[in-house]
N, C-alpha and C positions, 0 to 999 in steps of 0.2 A: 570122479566126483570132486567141482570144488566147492570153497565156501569160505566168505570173506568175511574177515573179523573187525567189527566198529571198535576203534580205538578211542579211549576218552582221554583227556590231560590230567592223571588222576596221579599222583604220588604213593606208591603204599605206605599208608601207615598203621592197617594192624589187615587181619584176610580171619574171615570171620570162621572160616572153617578149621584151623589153626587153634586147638582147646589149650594149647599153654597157659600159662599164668604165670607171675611174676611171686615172689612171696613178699608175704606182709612185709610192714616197717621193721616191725616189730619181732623177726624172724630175721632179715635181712641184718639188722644192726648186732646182732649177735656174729657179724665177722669183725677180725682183728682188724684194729684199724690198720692203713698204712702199710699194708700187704707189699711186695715186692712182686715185679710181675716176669719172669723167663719163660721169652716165647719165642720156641724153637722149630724152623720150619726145616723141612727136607725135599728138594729139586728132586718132581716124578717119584716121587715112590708111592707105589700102589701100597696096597696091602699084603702083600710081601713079609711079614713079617709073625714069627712063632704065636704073637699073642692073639694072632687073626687065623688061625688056624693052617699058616703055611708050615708042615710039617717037614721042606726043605730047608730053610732057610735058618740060618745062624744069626738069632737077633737078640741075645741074652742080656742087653741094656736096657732095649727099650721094652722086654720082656717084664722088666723088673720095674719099669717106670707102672707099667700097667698096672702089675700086681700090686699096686697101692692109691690106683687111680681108680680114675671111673674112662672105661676106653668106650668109644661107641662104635658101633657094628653097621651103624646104616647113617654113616655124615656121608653128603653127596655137595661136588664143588658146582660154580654156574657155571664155569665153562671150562674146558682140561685144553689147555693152557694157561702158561704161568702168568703173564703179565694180567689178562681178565679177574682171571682166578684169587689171584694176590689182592688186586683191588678192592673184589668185593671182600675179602677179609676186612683188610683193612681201613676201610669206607664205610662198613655196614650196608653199602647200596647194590640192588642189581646190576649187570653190565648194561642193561636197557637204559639203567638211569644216571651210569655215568658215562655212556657214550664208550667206552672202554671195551672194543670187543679185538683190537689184536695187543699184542705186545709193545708197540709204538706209541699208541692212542696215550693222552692225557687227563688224568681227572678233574684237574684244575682248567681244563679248557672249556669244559665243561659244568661245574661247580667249585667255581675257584675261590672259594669260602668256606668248604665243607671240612668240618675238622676230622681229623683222622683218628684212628683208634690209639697211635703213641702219643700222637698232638694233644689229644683230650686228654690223656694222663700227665704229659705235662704242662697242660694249661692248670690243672689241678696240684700242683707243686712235686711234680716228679722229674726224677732228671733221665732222662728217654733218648736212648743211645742204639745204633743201629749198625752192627756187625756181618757182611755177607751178603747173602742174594736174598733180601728182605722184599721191596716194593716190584724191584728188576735185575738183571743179569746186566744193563746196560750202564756202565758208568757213566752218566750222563744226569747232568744234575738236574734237569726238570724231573727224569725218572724218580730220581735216589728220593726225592721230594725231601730238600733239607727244612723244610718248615713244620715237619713232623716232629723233628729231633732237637734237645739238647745241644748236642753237637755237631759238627757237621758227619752222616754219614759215612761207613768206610764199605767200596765193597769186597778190594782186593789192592792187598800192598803189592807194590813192582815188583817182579818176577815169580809171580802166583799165578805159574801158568798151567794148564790141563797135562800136558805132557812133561815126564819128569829124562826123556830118557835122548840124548841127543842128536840122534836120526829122526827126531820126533818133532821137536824144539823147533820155533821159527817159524811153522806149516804158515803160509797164507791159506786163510777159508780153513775148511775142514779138514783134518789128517786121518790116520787113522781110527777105525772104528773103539779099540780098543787097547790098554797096556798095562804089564805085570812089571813095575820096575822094582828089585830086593833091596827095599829102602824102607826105613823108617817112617812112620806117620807121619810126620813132618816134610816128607818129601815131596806131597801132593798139597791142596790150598786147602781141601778140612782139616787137616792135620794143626796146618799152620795156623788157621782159623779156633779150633780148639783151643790149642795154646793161646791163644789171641784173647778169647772169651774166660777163660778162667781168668788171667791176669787180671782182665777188667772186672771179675766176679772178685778178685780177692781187693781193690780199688773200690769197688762201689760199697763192700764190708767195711770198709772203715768211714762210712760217711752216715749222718744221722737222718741223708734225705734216700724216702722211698726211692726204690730204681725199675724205669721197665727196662729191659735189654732185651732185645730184638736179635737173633745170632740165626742166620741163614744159611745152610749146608749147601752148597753145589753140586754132588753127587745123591743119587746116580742117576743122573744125568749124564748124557750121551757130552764126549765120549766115556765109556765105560773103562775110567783107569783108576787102578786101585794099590796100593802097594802088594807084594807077590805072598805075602802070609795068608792075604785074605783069597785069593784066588786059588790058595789051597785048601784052604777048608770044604772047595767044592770039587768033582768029577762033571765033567758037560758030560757024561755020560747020563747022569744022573738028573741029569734038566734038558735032556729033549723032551720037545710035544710031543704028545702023544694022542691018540684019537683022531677024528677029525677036524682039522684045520681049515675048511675051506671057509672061504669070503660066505658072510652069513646069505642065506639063499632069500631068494625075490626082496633083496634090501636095495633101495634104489643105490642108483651111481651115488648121488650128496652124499648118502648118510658117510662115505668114507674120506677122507682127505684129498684135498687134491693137489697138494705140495708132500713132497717124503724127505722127511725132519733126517732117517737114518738114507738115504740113497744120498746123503750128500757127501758119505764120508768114503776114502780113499780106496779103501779095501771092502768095500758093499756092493753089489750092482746098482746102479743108477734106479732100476725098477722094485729094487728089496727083494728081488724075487731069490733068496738064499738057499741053500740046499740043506740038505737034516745039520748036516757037521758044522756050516759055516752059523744055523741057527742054535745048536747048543750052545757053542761058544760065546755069542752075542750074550744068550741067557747065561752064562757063565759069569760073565763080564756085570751084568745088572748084580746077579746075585753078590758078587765079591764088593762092588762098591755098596750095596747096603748094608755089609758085614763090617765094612770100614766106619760109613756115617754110627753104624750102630754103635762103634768103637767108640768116637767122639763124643757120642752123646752122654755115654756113661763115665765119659771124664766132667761131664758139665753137673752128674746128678752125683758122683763122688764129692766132685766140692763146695756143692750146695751142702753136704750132709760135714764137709772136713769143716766149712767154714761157721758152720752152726744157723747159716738163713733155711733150710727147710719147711721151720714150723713157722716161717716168717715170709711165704715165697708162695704165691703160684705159678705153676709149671704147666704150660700150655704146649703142646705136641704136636704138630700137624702138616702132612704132606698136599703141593698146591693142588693136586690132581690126582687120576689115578694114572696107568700106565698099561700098555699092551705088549707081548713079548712074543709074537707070530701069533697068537690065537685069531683066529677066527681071519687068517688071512692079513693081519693088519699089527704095525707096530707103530710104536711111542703112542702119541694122544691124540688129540681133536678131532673126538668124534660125540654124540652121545651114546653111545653104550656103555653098559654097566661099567667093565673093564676100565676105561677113562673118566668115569664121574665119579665113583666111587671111591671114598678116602680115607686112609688112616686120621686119626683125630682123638686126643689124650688130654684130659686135663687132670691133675692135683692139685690140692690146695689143703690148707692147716684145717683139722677138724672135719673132713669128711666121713658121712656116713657110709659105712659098708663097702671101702677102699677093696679095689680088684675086683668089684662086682663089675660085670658088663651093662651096658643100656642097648636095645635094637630100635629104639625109638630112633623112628626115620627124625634127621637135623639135614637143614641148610647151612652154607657156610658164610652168609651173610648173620647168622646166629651168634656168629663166635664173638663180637664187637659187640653186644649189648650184653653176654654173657661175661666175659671179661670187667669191664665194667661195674658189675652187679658184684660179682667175686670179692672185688676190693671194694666196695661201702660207698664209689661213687654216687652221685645224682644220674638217673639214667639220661644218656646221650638224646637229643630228639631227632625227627628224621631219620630214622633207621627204619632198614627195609626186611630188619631181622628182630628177632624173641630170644629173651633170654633161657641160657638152657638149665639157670639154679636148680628150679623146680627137680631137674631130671638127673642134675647131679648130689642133689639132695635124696634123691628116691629112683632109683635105674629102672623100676616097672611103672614109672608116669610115662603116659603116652605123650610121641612127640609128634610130628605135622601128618596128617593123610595121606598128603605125596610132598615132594620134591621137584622144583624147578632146575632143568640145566637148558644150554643154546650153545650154539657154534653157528658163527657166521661162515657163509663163503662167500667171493674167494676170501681166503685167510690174507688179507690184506691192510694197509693202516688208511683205509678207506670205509667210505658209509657201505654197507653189505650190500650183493644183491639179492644174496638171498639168505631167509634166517632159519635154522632147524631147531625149535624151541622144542622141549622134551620132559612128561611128568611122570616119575615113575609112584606108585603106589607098592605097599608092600608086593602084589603077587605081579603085576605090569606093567609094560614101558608102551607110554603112547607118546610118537615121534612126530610133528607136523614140520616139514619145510615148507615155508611161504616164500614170495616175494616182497622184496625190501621197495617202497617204505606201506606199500598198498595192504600187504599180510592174506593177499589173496593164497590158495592153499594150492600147492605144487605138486605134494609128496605124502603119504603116510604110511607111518610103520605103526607097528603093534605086534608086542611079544608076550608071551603068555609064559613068566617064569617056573609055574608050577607045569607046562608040558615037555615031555623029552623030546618030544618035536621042537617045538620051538628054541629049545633054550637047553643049555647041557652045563654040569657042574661040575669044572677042571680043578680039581683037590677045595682049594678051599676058596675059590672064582666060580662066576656065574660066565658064559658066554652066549652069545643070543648067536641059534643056530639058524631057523626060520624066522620071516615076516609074516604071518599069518591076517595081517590087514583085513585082508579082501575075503577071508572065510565067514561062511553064513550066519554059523555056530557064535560068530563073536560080534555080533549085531547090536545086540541090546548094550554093550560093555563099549562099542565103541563110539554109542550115543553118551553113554555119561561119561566116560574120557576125553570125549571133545567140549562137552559143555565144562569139566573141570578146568578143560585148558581155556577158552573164550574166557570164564569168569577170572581165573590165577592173569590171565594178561590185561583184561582191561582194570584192574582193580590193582595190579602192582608195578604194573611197566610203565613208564613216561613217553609216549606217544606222540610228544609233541619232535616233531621233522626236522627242526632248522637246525640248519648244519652249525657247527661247533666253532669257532675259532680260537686263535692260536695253529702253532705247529701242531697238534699232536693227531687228527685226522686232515687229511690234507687230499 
């Protein structure tokens, strides 16, 4: 079955099925003015973490950030990779509408006037400063995008390298997958990034102008190196898979990667195809650098609280993607299943209602940039392809979107796709369409049914989609209104229009 979707030149600017609301003036002006904004991002981490219900994992920082925040249970990214992913945070725009679908691509090649979510606070008189793997991993100054910032970006001082340990040291390309060096936190680039961000946290305290500071973690992210305390806190005995692990069944070839992010490093098979022991370890390796980030973080909410900006500060949380650890046949990200779009995502701020309450209101993470904004007493931004999340961080039982948008292009290329896998999940469903690039003629479709043990299986506190159940009879009527949801969510929010982009950044 195909069926081809009429594209219009339409900009999203509000998606009528979307019951958000923004609050009154008169509600809104009741925040502190001149709010400070610390926004903390974390490279690949899933939810992984105590406050999301992984009852492995040692995450007693951002445990504690929670228990006074409002944490959400169902933010989903557009696309699980970082460079897309990042964008649309920090854009407020889909990757359809900044052209931004690998980690190469540019947004300013694209809307090379769009102001960014630091740039609008300091075009507003703040002084917006950008520590770490913030926009990219790539130091490259179109990436780093210095017109966002105050100052000029930093993403890593000279000799902030992955490997601490000297057979290590040097690797051209990839080395190995993994390293426990018995070294102090500083001996890796969070450590020294930590220290980096307080310094500038106890510098921006002495100054009478609002500050956004931007501090980007790099782990954990492949490779999984951690200093050797934190890799003790685990047994790989203790984090093998367990169940069934096969490639989810009748899921087409797309839906999975066709590049292998971990087969490129020294000690992995080229194929990823690992054995139980070599895969515990790898989960070993993830677990111990979250235990580390986690470490960092709660140096950054220690001296928020020593320097006395707390009740002066929003504290913004958020990992770019989610992240795969052999489930379901498949590791690291770029795919649409639950496992890679699903994301941790924390906010606090001075005067919230009913702090440590959770929200499951499904959020996009084009959401974050009109919510942030809102927090601090700005004007809201226009042209945003996201709703503020006040409302829900004002009251955790306000309902948030119907469904959720994610996409992955293939090939994973810094080229125009040729083909797109655009993906809506609703609270109980994931309905998957691959098209062809730019026609959106229909290729492929998936459909999972999270409430069946067939379809879909839940690995401690993870969803994994076991069957495609698509093509059953039983799901006929469900997969008429999941396809009209998706035809209206694309011609009503994605930008349609074909002409290719210039500048370097698709090429």
């Amino acid at each position: 079955m195909k069926r081809g979707t009429n594209c219009s030149f339409i900009i999203f600017l509000g998606l009528d099925l979307v019951l958000l609301s923004t609050l009154p003036a008169s509600e809104a002006s009741k925040t502190p003015a001149g709010l400070n904004v610390l926004f903390v991002a974390v490279d690949d981490l899933r939810t992984s973490l105590g406050c999301y219900g992984d009852t492995v994992v040692k995450s007693p920082n951002i445990d504690r950030l929670a228990a006074a925040a409002r944490r959400f249970g169902r933010a989903y990214c557009h696309q699980a990779v970082c460079g897309p992913s990042r964008t649309s945070i920090l854009t407020g725009r889909l990757p359809d509408n900044t052209r931004v679908w690998h980690n190469r691509n540019l947004f300013r090649d694209t809307l090379p006037d769009l102001v960014t979510l630091p740039q609008y606070f300091k075009d507003h008189g703040y002084h917006a400063q950008s520590l770490g793997k913030v926009f990219s991993g790539r130091d490259r100054e179109a990436e780093l995008d210095p017109r966002s910032w105050s100052v000029p970006p930093l993403l890593k001082r000279p000799g902030w390298s992955n490997y601490a340990l000297n057979e290590n040291q040097g690797t051209r390309g990839k080395g190995p997958a993994t390293e426990m060096a018995d070294l102090p936190d500083e001996g890796y680039p969070d450590g020294k990034l930590a220290a980096l961000a307080v310094e500038t946290l106890e510098d921006l305290a002495k100054r009478k102008q609002p500050f956004f500071l931007a501090v980007g973690f790099f782990k954990p992210h492949l490779p999984f190196c951690a200093p050797k305390k934190y890799w003790d806190l685990y047994d790989s005995a203790d984090l093998q898979l367990s169940g069934d692990v096969a490639r989810t069944r009748s899921a087409p070839d797309v839906a999975y990667p066709e590049h292998r992010e971990l087969g490129g490093y020294t000690d992995v098979p080229k194929d990823e195809k690992v054995n139980r022991k070599q895969a515990g370890h790898l989960r070993h390796g993830y677990y111990a650098c979250v235990s580390y980030v986690d470490s960092q973080v709660g140096k950054l909410l220690d001296t928020l609280e020593r320097l006395g900006l707390e009740e002066r500060t929003i504290f913004v949380f958020w990992g770019d993607h989610g992240y795969s650890l052999g489930e379901a046949d498949h590791w690291c990200k770029a795919t649409n299943f639950e496992m890679d779009t699903r994301t941790p995502l924390i906010f606090r701020f001075p005067g919230m209602p009913e702090p440590g309450v959770a929200t499951e209101a499904m959020i996009e993470y084009v959401d974050i940039y009109p919510t942030v904004v809102h927090l601090a007493g700005l004007p809201p931004a226009p042209a945003l392809d996201g709703t503020s999340l006040v409302p829900i961080l004002k009251n955790p039982r306000q309902e948030g979107r119907p469904f959720v948008l994610s996409q992955f292009a293939r090939p994973f290329k810094p080229t125009l796709p040729e083909v797109m896998g655009y993906s809506v999940r609703t609270r109980t469903h994931r309905y998957t369409r691959w098209v062809r690039w730019p026609s959106r003629e229909i290729l492929q479709e998936e459909l999972y049914d999270y409430g069946s043990d067939r379809s879909a299986v839940s690995r401690g506190a993870f969803l994994v989609e076991r069957e495609n159940v698509f093509g059953e009879l039983a799901y006929g009527k469900l997969r008429g209104q999941l396809s009209a949801m998706m035809d209206q969510t694309l011609q009503t929010r994605t930008n349609c229009d074909l002409k290719q982009p210039t500048g370097e950044g698709i090429r």
